[in-house]
C-alpha positions in Angstrom: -2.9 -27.3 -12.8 1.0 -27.0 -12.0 1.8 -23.6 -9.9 5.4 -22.1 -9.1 5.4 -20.4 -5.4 7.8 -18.6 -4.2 7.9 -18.2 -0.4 10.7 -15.7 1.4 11.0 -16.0 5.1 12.7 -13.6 7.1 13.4 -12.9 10.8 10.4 -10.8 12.8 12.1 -7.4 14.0 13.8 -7.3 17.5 15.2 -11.0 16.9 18.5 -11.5 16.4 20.4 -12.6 13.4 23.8 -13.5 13.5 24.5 -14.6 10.0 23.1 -11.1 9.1 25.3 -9.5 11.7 28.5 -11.1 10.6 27.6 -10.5 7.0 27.1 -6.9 7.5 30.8 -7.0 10.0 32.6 -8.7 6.8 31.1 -6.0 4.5 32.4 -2.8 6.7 35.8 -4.4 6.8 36.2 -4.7 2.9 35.3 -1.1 2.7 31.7 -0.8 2.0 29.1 1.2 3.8 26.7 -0.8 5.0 24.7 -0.3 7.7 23.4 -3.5 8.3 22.3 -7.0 6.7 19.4 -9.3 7.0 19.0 -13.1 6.0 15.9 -14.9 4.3 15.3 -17.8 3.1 13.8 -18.3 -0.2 11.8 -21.1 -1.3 10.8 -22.1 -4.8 8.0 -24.7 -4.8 6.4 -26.7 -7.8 3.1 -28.1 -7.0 -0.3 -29.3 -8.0 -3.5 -27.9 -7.4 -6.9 -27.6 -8.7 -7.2 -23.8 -8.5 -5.2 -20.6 -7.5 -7.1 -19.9 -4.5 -6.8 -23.8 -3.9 -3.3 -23.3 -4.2 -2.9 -19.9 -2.2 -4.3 -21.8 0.8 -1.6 -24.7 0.3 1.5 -22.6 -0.2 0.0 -20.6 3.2 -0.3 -24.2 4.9 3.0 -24.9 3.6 4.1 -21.6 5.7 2.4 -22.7 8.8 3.3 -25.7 9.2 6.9 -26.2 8.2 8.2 -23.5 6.3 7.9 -20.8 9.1 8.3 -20.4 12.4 5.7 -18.0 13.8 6.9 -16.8 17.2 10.1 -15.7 15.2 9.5 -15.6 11.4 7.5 -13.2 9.1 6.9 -14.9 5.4 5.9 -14.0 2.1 4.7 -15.2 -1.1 3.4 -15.3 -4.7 2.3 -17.8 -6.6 1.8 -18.6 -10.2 0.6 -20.8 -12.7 3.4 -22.9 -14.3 2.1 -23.6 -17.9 
């Protein structure tokens, strides 16, 4: 079975993010109101696996082993069945 994840990983609150930061900076100076901006990264991932909860448990490997870093990230994801 082919499954489509889609994993978004995001800083943990109190760390900083400068891209986010300048983002938000850039933003105010063109005239917009924001009051602030925060950066993820999103990933889309095609993949085999023998059943959704098989797949769940690779897409949260995935996560824990490469995607996301756990003393500063918090992650996300679904997944569904490509068919």
């Amino acid at each position: 079975m082919m499954f489509k994840a889609r994993v978004e990983i995001s800083l943990k609150r109190g760390h900083i993010d400068p891209e986010g930061e300048t983002t938000a900076r850039l933003l105010k100076e063109l005239g917009y109101a924001v009051e602030s901006v925060n950066v993820s990264k999103v990933f889309n991932i095609i993949f085999k696996a023998d059943s959704k909860g098989n797949a769940e448990d690779q897409v949260e490997e995935m996560c824990r082993r490469l995607l996301a870093n756990p003393t500063k990230d918090n992650y996300t994801y679904t997944i569904e069945e490509v068919k």
